[in-house]
N, C-alpha and C positions, 0 to 999 in steps of 0.2 A: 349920311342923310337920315334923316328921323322922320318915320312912317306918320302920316296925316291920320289924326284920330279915328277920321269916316274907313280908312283902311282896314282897322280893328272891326267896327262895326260892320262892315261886308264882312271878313272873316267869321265871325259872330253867324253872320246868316247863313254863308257857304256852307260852314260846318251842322249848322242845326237843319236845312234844309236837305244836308246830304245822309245826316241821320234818319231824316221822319220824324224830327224832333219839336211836333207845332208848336207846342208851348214855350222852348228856347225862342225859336223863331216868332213867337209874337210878339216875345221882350224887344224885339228888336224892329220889330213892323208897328207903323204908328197908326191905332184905332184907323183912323180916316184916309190911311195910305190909298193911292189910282195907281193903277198897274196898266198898261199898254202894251197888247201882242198886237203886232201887225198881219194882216193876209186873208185868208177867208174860211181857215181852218177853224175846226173846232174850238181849239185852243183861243180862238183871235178874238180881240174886244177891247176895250175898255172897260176898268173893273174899278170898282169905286168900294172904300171899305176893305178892311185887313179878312172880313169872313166871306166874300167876295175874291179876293184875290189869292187866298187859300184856298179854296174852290178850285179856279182855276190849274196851281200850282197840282192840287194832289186827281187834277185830270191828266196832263201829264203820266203822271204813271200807272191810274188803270186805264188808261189806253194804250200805254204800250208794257202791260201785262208786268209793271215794276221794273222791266231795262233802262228806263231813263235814266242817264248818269251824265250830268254834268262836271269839265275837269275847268279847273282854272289856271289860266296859264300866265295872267296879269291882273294887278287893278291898281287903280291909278287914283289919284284922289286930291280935290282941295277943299276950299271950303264952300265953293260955288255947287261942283259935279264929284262926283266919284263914278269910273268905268269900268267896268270887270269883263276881260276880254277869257273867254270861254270856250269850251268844246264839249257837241253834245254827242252821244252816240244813244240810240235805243231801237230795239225792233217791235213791227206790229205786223202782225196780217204776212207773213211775208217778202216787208218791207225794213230795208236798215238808215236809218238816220246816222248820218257821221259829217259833221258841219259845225265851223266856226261861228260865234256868235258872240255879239257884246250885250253889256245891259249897263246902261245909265241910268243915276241914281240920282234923286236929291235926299240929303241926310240933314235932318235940324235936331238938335241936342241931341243923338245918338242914335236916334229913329231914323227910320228910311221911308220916308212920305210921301215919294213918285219915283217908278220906275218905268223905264222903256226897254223894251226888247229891241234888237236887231242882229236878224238875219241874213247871212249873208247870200242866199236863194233862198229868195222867198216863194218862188214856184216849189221848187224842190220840198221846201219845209210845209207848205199846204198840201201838196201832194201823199207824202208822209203819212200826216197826222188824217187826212179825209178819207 
């Protein structure tokens, strides 16, 4: 079977995201991209704009002191969605984060122009991060 284009371009972001690599990662994030966390964490919002949802992304790890480590364990892709089923581990305060997680994508000519997070305890993932 032959990997869906948008498959590459997650790859693309996984890896420049798991670098620290904003610049790889903005080749790939479209100027006008909305980003969706869901819950009531700090983290959580609607983010409108790639300097906006960069924000969001490099809170993530000074709040939990740079252990954020997202692993990927699938992603799935056509030309409608791409979904990248995930696992995050990181500690803050005392507290450890280790919870599966998906993020749905829409991708237009190689860019990624809405994302959704989801959590699969979302008590647990506000709790965490508040």
């Amino acid at each position: 079977m032959i990997n869906h284009p948008n498959i590459a371009v997650f790859k693309r972001a996984m890896n420049a995201f798991t670098a620290g690599n904003m610049d790889a990662l903005a080749e790939v994030f479209h100027p006008d991209v909305r980003w969706h966390v869901p819950g009531q964490s700090p983290l959580a919002g609607d983010f409108q704009g790639r300097d906006a949802t960069f924000a969001s992304f490099e809170l993530d790890f000074r709040l939990s002191g740079g252990t954020y480590r997202p692993q990927l364990h699938d992603v799935l892709a056509n030309d409608a969605h791409t979904v990248a089923l995930l696992h995050a581990t990181a500690s803050r305060e005392g507290k450890e984060l280790d919870m599966d997680y998906a993020i749905v994508f829409h991708i237009s000519d190689g860019r990624i122009t809405e994302g959704w997070e989801l959590w699969t305890d979302l008590r647990a993932f506000d709790a965490f991060w508040s």
